[in-house]
N, C-alpha and C positions, 0 to 999 in steps of 0.2 A: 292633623295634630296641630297644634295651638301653642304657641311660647310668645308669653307675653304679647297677648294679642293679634301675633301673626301667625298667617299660617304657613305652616313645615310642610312643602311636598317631599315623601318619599318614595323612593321609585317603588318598592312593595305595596301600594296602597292601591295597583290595578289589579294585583293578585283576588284571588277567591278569600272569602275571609278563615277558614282553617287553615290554607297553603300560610296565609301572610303570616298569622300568626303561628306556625309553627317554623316559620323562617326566621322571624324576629324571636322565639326563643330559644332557637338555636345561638342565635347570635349573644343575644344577651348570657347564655349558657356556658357561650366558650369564653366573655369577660371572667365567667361567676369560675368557670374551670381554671381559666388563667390565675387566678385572686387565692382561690384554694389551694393550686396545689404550689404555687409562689410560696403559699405561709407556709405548708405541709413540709417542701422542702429546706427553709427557713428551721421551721422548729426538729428535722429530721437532721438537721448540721449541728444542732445546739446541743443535740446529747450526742452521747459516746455509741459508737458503730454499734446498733444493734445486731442481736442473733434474730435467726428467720424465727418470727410468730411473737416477736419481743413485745410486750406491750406499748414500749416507746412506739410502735407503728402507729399504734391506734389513737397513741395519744394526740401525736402529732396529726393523725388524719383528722383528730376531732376536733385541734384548734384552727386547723384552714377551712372546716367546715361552719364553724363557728364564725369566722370573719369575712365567710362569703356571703353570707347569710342576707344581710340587710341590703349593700346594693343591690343584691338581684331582684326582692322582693320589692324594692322599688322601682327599678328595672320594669318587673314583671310587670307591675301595675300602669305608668307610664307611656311606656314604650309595645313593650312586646300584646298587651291587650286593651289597650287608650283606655283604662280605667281609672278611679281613684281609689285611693286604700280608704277600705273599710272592715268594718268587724269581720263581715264573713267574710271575705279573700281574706287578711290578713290567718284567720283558722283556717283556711281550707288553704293556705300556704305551710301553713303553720302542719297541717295535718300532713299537706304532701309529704316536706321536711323531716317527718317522725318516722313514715313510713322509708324514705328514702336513705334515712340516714343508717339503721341495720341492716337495710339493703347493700351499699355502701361497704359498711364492714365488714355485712358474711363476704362479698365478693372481694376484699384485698389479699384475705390469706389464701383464698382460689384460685388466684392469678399468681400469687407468690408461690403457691406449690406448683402450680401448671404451666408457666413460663419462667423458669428459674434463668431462662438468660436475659432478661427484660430489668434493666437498671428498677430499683427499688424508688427512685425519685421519680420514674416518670409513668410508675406503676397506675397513682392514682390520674393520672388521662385516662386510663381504662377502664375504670372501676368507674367513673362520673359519668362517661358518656354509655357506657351499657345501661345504666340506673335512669337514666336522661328522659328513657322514652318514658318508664313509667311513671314519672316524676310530672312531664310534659300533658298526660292523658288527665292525672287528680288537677294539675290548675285549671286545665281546659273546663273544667266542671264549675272549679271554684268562680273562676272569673271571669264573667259573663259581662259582654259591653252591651248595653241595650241598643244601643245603634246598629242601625243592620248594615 
């Protein structure tokens, strides 16, 4: 990796190339996790205690999903696959994202009827990282570093 002309050794860069990069998107997954469900909980304080299956859930899952959005895909591109953003990553993120995202929803009220003693705020750690894998397998496709 390169910044500003120099280069970055990281310790992941002896790894196999699917090991590394499914290390570094973990990692980048759990900033993108942190970020979403920060805002989730955020916009989950700002209304009034909802009932179980309240729309307010969804809503709010949709604005921490929404502002996790852009550093990961940066992220993604960058760090977790040494590529640059172009049309097709950016739609075959874009693509993951679509699929991931009602993925995402069907599983919060699943988890809310199936662990009813599991605080509501820290619900969505669970719903992002079950989603995670299949999320992990669509960019593995999209973004492809030509470099071996």
């Amino acid at each position: 990796m390169r910044i500003k002309g120099k280069d970055i050794k990281l310790p992941t860069r002896y790894l196999p190339r699917l090991l590394r990069t499914a290390i570094r998107f973990a990692i980048v997954g759990l900033l993108g996790m942190f970020i979403q469900t920060r805002c989730f909980q955020i916009a989950l304080m700002s209304f009034d205690e909802p009932d179980d299956g309240s729309m307010l859930y969804f809503i709010a899952f949709t604005i921490g999903y929404i502002f996790e959005m852009i550093p990961n895909y940066i992220l993604s591109n960058w760090y977790t696959f040494g590529t640059r953003p172009k049309w097709k990553n950016a739609g075959g993120f874009i693509l993951a994202r679509i699929i991931n995202y009602p993925m995402q929803l069907g599983l919060l009220p699943v988890f809310l009827k199936l662990l009813p003693h599991l605080r509501t705020e820290y619900m969505s750690y669970l719903v992002i990282f079950v989603s995670g894998v299949v999320n992990y397998l669509i960019c593995l496709f999209f973004f492809k570093n030509k470099k071996k």
